[in-house]
C-alpha positions in Angstrom: 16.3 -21.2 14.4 13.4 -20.4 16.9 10.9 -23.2 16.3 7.7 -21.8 18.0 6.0 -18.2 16.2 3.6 -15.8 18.1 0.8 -14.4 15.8 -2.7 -11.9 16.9 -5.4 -13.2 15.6 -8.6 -11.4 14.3 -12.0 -12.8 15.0 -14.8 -10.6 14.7 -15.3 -6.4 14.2 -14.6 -4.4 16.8 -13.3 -7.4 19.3 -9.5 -7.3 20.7 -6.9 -9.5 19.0 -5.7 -13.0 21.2 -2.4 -13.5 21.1 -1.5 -17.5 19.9 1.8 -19.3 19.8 2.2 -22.4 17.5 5.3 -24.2 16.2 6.3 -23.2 13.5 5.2 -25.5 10.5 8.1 -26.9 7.8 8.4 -25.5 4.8 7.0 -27.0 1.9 8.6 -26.4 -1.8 9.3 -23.1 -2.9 8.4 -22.0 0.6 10.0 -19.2 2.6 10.3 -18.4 6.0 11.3 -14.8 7.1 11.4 -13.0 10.9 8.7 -10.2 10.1 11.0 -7.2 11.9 8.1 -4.6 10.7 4.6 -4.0 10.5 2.5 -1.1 9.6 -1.6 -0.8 10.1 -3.1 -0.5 6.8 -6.2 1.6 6.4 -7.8 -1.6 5.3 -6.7 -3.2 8.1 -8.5 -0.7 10.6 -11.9 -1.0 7.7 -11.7 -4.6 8.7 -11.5 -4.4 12.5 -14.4 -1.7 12.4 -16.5 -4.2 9.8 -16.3 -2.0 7.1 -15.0 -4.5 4.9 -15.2 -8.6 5.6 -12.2 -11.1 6.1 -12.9 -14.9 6.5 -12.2 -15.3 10.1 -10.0 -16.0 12.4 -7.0 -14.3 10.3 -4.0 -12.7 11.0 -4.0 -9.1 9.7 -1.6 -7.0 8.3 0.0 -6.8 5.2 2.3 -4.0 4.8 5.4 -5.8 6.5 9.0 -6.0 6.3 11.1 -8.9 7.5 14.6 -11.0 7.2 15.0 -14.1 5.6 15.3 -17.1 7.9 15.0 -20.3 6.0 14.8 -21.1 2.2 13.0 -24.1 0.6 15.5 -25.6 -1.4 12.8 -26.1 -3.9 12.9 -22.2 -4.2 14.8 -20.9 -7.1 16.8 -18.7 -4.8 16.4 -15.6 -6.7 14.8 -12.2 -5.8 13.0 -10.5 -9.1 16.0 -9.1 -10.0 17.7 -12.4 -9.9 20.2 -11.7 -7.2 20.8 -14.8 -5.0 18.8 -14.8 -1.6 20.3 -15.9 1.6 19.4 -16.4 5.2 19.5 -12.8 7.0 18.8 -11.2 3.7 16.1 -8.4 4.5 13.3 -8.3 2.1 10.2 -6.9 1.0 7.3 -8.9 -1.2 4.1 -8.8 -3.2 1.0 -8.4 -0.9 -0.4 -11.6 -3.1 1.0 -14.9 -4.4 0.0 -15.2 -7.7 0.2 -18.8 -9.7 1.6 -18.1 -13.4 -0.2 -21.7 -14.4 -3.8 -20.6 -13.2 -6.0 -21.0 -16.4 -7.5 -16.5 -16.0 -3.9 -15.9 -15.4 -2.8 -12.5 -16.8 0.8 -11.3 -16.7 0.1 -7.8 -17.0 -3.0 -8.0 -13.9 -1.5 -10.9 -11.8 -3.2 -9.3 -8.7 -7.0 -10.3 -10.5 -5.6 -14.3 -11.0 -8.7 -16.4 -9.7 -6.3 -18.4 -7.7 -4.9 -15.7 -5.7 -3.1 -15.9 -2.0 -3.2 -12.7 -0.5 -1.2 -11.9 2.9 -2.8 -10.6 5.8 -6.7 -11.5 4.4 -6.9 -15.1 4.8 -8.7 -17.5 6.9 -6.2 -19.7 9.2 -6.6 -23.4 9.1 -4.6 -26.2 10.9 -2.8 -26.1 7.4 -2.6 -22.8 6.5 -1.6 -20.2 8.7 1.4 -18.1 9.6 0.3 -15.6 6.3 -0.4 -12.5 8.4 1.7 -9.3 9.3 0.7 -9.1 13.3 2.6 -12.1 13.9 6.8 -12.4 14.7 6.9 -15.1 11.4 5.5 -14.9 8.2 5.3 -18.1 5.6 5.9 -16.6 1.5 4.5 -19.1 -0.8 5.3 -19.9 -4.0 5.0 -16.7 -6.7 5.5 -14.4 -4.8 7.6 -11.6 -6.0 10.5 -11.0 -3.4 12.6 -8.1 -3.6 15.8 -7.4 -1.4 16.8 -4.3 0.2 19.5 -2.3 1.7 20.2 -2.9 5.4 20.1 0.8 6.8 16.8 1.3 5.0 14.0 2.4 7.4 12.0 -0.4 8.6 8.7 1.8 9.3 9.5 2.9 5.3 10.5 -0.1 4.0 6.6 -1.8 5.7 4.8 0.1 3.2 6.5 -0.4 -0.4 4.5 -3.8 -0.9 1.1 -1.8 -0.2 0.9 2.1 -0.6 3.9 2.5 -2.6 3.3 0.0 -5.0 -0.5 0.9 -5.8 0.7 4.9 -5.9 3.0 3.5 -9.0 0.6 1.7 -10.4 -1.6 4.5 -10.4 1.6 6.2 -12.6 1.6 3.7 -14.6 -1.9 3.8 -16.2 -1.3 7.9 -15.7 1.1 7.8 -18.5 3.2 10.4 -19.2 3.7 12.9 -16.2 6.9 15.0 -17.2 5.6 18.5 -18.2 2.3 17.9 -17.1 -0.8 19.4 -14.8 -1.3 17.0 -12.0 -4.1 16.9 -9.3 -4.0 14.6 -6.6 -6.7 14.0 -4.5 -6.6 12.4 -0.9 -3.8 12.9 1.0 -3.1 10.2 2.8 -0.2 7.9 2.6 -0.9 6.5 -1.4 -1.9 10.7 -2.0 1.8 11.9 -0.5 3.8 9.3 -2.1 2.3 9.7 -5.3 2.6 13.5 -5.1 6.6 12.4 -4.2 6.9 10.5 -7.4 5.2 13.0 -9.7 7.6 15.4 -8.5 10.6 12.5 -9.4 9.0 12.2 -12.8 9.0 16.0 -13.7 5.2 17.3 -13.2 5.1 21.0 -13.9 2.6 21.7 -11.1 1.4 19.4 -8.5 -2.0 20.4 -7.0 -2.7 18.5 -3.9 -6.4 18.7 -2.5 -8.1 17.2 0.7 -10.2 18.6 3.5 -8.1 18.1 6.0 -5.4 21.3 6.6 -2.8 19.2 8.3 -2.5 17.0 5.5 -2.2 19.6 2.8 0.6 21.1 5.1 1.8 17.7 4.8 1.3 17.8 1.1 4.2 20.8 0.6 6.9 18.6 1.9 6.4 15.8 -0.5 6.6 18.3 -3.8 3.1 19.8 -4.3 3.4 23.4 -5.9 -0.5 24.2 -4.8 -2.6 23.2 -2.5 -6.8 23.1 -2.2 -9.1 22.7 0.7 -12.4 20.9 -0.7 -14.5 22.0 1.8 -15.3 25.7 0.6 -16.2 25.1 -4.1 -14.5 28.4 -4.2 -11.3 26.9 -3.0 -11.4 25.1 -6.2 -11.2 27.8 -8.6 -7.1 27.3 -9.3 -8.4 23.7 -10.5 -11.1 25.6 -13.1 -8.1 28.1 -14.0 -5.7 25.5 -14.7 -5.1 23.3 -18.2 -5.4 19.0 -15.4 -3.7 16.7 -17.4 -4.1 14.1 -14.4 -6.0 13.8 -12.1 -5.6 10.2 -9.2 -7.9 9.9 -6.5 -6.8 8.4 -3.4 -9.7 9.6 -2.0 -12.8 7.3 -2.7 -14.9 10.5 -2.3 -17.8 10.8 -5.0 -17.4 14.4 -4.3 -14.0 14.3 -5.3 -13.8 12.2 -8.1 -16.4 14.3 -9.4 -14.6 17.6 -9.2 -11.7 15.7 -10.2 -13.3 14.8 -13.2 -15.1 18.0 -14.0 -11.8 19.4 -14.2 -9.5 17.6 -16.5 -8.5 19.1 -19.8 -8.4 17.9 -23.5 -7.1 14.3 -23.5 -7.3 14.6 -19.4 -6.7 11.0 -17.7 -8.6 10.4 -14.5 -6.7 7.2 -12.3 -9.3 6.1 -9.3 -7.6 4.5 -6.7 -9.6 5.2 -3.8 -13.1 3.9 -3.6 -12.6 0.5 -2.5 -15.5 0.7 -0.3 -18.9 0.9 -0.6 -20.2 4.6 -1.3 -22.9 6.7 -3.4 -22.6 6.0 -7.0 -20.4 8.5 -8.9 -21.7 10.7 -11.4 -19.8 11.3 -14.5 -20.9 13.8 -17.2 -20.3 12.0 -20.0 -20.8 14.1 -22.6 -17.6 15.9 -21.3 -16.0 12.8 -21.5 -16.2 12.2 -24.9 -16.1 16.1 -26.1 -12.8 16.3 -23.9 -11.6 12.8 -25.3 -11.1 12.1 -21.7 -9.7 8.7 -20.3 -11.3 7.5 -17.1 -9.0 4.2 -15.6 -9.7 2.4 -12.2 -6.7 0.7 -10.1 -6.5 -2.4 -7.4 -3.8 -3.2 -6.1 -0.4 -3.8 -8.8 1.5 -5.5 -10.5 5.5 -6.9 -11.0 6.4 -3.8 -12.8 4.2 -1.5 -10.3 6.2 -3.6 -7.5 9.7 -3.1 -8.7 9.4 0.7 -9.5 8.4 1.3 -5.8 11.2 -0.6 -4.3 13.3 1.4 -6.5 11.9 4.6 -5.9 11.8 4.3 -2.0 15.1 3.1 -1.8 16.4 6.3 -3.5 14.2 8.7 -1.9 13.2 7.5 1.5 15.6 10.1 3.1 14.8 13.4 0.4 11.3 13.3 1.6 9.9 12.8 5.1 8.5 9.1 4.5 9.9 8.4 8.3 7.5 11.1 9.6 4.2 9.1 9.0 4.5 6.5 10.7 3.5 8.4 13.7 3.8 6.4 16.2 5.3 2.8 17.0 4.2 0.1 19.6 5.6 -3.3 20.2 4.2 -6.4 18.7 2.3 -7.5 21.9 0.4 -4.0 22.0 -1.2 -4.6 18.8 -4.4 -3.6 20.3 -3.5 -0.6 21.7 -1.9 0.3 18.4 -5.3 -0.4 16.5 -7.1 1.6 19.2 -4.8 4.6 18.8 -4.8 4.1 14.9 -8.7 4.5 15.0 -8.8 7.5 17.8 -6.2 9.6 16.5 -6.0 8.6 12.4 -2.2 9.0 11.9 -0.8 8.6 8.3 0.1 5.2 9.6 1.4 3.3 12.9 3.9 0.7 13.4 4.4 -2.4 15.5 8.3 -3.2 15.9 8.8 -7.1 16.9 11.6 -5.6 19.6 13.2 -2.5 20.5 16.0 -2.9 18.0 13.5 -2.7 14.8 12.1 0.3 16.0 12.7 3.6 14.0 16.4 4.5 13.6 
């Protein structure tokens, strides 16, 4: 087993990453070690590097990763959630957080709010703790974290993003309710906009209405199963939304603008998910008179949880090929151009890019 680990460390906005090498620590109990083959450049990522959102610092960024297991604790139980048996060169994905069941706020169904929460890729390194980031060739999994494992001819650039986009898009289902048969409007269409639009299509929606301000991405928006499309930036592009019965409407958005159309919008018993606004914005106004004469239900989303987790492994490893998931990530760079990587995320805005550790774990 290699016994030295090569991470890129963050230290302050807008300021390159440093490449470091350390020896890799041993594990403590219930401890994991896994070869990270994958990583992908969050959008949170890029809010950090441009100090739109603060990290303790220096940390090793990335969370949306992918990797191969290369050493077990033998305090761990072994087991992946499912409870198949885990073993050395088994590739895996994993919870973006660890979350301890014994904390005294712990709640099962929200163990991404615990108080005593360890969250990959947004922690401060110390001389011990480190080796918890994605921009690195190792990654440590702690105790609690929820570890699932996954085919081998999966796509790695795929497979990166389950633990983050695809995981919060089925959470955001989940507090949706009922989508067979029904009206949905899905603002944003990023990467959390196009895979949810891809799983209401799975789960049966009678019309998907996709809206963004950005024509590329609503073009984007046909191939993942959305019936209708609407361009924000003209209100008269908006009159399908005023002619039609929304029975749900997600934002992936975080635009006041459009969570207040989105809003405006829904029918009788209408349920509004808001995913998006995870930074710091105008305050959204709400009519709330509408809200309780339409008997609406208004429900916010961070992050997800176990069952959010395992219903997006599921879902991408049965559908990664019937859409175009592969298709978003870009463009790739290796590990050691991490900075050119953040620089042409920033310039050029893709969906996503990907870092690949070597030329083998780039995209098949």
């Amino acid at each position: 087993m290699k016994k030295s680990a090569t991470y890129y460390v963050f230290s302050g906005a807008n300021t390159p990453l440093s490449e470091f090498t350390s020896p890799i620590p041993t594990l403590k109990d219930g401890e994991i070690l896994v070869n990270i083959l994958y990583t992908t450049l969050c959008g949170s990522d890029l809010h950090t590097f441009c100090g739109l959102r603060n990290e303790p610092c220096p940390t090793i960024l990335g969370h949306e990763i992918v990797g191969i297991i290369a050493q077990i604790s033998p305090t761990h139980s072994g087991q992946d959630a499912l409870g198949k048996q885990l073993h050395v060169g088994d590739l895996i994905t994993w919870t973006v957080f660890s979350s301890d069941p014994n904390t005294t706020d712990y709640q099962p169904e929200i163990p991404q709010k615990n108080g005593n929460l360890y969250k990959y890729g947004h922690r401060q390194i110390t001389e011990q703790d480190n080796f918890h980031g994605g921009l690195a060739t190792h990654i440590i999994l702690r105790p609690n974290t929820c570890i699932r494992i996954l085919p081998k001819d999966i796509s790695l650039a795929v497979a990166a993003t389950i633990n983050c986009a695809v995981a919060t898009s089925a959470g955001a289902l989940r507090l949706a309710g009922t989508i067979a048969g029904k009206n949905v409007h899905v603002a944003g269409i990023g990467l959390l906009g196009l895979v949810t639009i891809a799983m209401c299509k799975e789960l049966g929606a009678k019309n998907i209405i996709a809206s963004d301000v950005n024509p590329a991405r609503l073009e984007m928006a046909k191939h993942f199963g959305a019936s209708h499309t609407i361009d924000l930036r003209e209100r008269e592009n908006c009159a399908l939304l005023e002619a039609t019965t929304i029975d749900r409407f997600i934002d992936m958005s975080g635009s006041p603008d459009a969570m207040e159309l989105g809003i405006e919008t829904l029918g009788l018993h209408g349920r509004a998910m808001l995913v998006g606004a995870v930074f710091h914005q105008r305050p959204t106004k709400i009519d709330a008179e509408q809200v309780i004469r339409k008997m609406l239900t208004i429900k916010g989303l961070h992050n997800y949880n176990y069952t959010d987790f395992s219903f997006a492994v599921d879902f991408i490893i049965n559908n990664w090929q019937k859409y175009p998931f592969e298709s978003l990530i870009e463009r790739e760079f290796p590990l050691d151009e991490v900075n050119a990587a953040i620089d042409y995320a920033l310039t050029h805005k893709p969906i996503r890019a990907g870092l690949y550790m070597d030329s083998s774990t780039a995209k098949r």
